[in-house]
C-alpha positions, 0 to 999 in steps of 0.5 A: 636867174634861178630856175623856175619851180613849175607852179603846180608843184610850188603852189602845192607846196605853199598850200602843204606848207599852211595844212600842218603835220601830225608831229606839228609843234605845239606849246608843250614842245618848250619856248622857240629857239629863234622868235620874230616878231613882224608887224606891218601888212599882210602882203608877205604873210602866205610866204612865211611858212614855205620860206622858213618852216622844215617841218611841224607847222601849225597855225595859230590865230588870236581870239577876242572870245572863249569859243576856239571856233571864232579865232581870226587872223585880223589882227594877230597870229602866228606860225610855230615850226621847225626850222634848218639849214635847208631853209635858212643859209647860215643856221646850224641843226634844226631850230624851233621857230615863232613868226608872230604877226600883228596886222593890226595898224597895218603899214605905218605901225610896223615901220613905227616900230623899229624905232623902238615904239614897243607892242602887242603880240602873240608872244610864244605858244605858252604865255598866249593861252593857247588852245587846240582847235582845227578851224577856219576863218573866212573873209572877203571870200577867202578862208584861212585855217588854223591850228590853235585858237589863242586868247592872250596878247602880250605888251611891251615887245621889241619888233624884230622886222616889219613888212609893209605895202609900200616901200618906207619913203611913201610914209610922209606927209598928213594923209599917210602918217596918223595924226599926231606921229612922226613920218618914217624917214627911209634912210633911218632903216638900214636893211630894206628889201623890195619884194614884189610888186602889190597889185591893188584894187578899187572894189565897189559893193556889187550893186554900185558894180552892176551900176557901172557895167550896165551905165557902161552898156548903155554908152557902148563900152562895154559889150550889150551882152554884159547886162541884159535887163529880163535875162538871169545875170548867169546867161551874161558874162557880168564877171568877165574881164570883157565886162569889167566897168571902168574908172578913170584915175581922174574920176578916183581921184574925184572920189577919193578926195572927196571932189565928187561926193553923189554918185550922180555926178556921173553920168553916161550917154544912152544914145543921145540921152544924159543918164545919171547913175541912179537912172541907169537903175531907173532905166534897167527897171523899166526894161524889166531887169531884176532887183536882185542885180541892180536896184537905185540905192537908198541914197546917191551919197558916195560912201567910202571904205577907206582905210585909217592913216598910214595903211599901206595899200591906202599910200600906195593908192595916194601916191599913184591916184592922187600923187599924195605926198609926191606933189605936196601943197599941189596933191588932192588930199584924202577924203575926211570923215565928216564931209560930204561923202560918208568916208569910213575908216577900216583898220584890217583887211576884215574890216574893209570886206565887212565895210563894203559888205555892210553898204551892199547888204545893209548888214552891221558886221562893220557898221554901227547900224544898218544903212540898206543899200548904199553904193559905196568904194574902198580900197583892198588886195587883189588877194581877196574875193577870188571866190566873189563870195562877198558882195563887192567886186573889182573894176578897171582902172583906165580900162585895164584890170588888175592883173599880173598881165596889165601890170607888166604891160604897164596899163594897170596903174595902182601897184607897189614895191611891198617891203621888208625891213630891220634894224641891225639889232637883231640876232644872227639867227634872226638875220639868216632867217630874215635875208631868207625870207627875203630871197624866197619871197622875191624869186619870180617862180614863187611869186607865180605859185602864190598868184595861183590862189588868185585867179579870178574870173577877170585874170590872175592877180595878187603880185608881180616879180621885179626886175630891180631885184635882177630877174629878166623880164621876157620880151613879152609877157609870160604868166610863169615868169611874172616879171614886169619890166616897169619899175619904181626906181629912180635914176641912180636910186633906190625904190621910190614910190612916188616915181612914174614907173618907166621900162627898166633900162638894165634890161630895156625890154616891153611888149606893145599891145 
């Protein structure tokens, strides 16, 4: 098992690794020596540079406008650096490299795309009309920086890789393949790599949250000093793990399917009195508790923030909340737009911030026009919103949060094995720097530096390390050696997501808590 880098020391180089140097490549530097071209999700994306780049990074981001300050990471970007041996096993001298990412399409597309199915991309710094601009961009309450703002994406290009939020063999059945495309069959996909374990929330707009955690005050689960109506929300402990309201997989199951479709279904015992969460509002009113943190919605419609079919992180929760392909005709299928609940479909990680943002603030950034104050539920990483500068938050599933800790406790249920994979068409070089990224991104002390950037007020979440990929779980949980003892693989087999996850019998070790 490798040694553990300390993680102050790592996460330092991680953010080193995205700041880009004085002698950073630029377009007039020439054409890359070795280019791939990576559609799929986001989950490995903090990973490229500190796995691959040497030296001379810079940043660059598509932009949709002629003003370089408005470039953004939602559907492509792209690194250029200096690459070498000390990176990359098997290169020989140093080596210009182009990691182009396209996140549009998400999970399903970038699988798609080995099969041939050509797209767009940043293509290399002097076709993609690239101008320098030192910027950032911030979603979801995290900022992302860049170096060039770039206007021009090019069609018609073989993918090199791609990464997705769930390991391939999830990719079948209706509600996780677009409609009208094939499923991915895994077995096509020669090289694929397990990376870490995704951990995945179930964000509301922050009124629907203060909705669950005073409901949940007023039936005793939750401690009475996490919402107090006539005190200012500052003097409580509303952002606490302690305080953190929970839903049942049942209950999500209920929502996500459209099964229950008014957020007054739901319902909670006030010491003998049935309220349903609109009068949970009402009732926090009339103890003189502010507007500011919870007011009854402009109606009770549950409002989703899904995402379109075939985005990883939704698969992922299909699988584990629904069961969605695992049981077949027996599975709940995924709530339609056009139904009783108002589903919406969100095609990036932007959009789902701006989606939920939109029902909380009764804003438009996503939305076509503005719905006020609407209670709404979506689907994200746990990556975003450390900041909690957007107005939507994560809850507790089954009462446990999503964090590295519950993850390898086994009590935090929606997580999954993100993947790395290629044909055997690519280059040496591309192959050497393909297994690199590979190695880096599974190695435990580099998934505890990456998880340093998201430390929430509840915990550290982001990822797990994984004991399929070899690495030893402690008998009981260690924050610098994230490796949670559960796994996805079957008996005898590879990763399936599909699969209950069960104690690792290679290293037969978990804490009782």
């Amino acid at each position: 098992m490798p040694t553990p880098v300390f993680p102050k020391t790592l996460f330092a180089t991680l953010l080193a690794a995205f700041a880009g140097t004085a002698s950073a490549l630029t377009p007039g530097d020439g054409d890359p020596d070795i280019v791939l071209y990576v559609p799929g999700s986001q989950a490995n994306d903090k990973f490229f540079a500190p796995a691959l780049c040497s030296s001379n990074i810079h940043t660059y981001f598509q932009n949709y406008t002629s003003d370089p300050s408005k470039a953004t990471n939602n559907d492509y970007w792209a690194i250029y650096c200096s690459t070498d041996g000390s990176k990359v096993s098997g290169l020989v001298g140093t080596k210009k490299l182009w990691i182009s990412r396209r996140r549009l399409g998400a999970s399903y597309v970038g699988l798609d795309a080995l099969k041939g199915t050509k797209l767009t991309y940043l293509e290399k710094p002097s076709t993609a009309a690239c101008t320098a601009f030192s910027g950032s961009f911030t979603s979801g309450g995290t900022t992302f920086n860049y170096d060039y703002s770039c206007t021009t994406v090019t069609p018609n290009i073989t993918a090199t890789g791609s990464v997705s939020d769930v390991t391939p063999d999830a990719f079948r059945g209706g509600d996780n393949v677009p409609t009208g495309q094939a499923e991915i069959v895994a077995s096509g996909i020669p090289n694929r790599n397990a990376i870490a374990g995704h951990i995945i929330g179930t964000p509301v707009t922050l009124l629907l949250r203060n909705a669950l955690q005073y409901a949940q005050v007023l039936s005793g689960a939750l401690p009475s000093n996490c919402a107090v109506p006539g005190s200012t929300t500052s003097a409580n402990m509303d952002e606490t793990a302690a305080c953190m309201p929970s839903l049942s997989k049942q209950q999500l199951a209920s929502l996500f399917s459209g099964a229950v479709s008014d957020w007054d279904s739901f319902s909670v015992n006030a010491s003998g009195t049935a309220l349903t969460l609109s009068q949970v509002a009402a009732r926090w009113a009339s103890n003189g508790g502010s507007a500011s943190y919870l007011k009854a919605p402009d109606d009770t419609t549950v409002h989703i923030c899904r995402r379109e079919n075939g985005a990883g992180q939704q698969v992922a929760l299909l699988a584990t909340i629904l069961q969605n392909p695992c049981l077949g005709n027996s599975a709940p299928r995924l709530v339609q737009p056009g139904g009783f609940t108002d589903a919406q479909l969100a095609t990036s990680l932007g959009a789902e911030d701006n989606c939920l943002s939109d029902f909380n603030n009764g804003t438009t950034n996503f939305l076509p026009t503005a719905k006020g104050n609407r209670w709404a539920i979506g689907i994200q990483t746990t990556e975003r919103n450390v900041s909690r500068s957007a107005n939507y938050r994560f809850i507790k599933i089954d009462g446990a949060a999503p964090t590295v800790e519950q993850v390898a406790l086994g009590k935090y249920p929606l997580w999954s094995e993100y993947g790395i994979q290629w044909m055997n068409n690519v280059t040496a070089d591309q192959g050497n720097v393909l297994r690199a990224l590979v190695k880096y991104g599974q190695r435990p002390d580099n998934v505890n530096a990456r998880n340093q950037a998201d430390i929430h007020s509840f915990g550290t979440a982001g990822y797990v390390a994984l004991s399929a990929n070899g690495y030893v779980p402690d008998p009981v949980f260690n924050a610098a050696n994230p490796v949670t003892p559960y796994t996805h693989k079957r008996a005898g087999g590879g990763i399936d997501a599909c699969t209950v996850p069960v104690v690792n019998p290679d290293y037969g070790t978990a804490e009782l808590r």
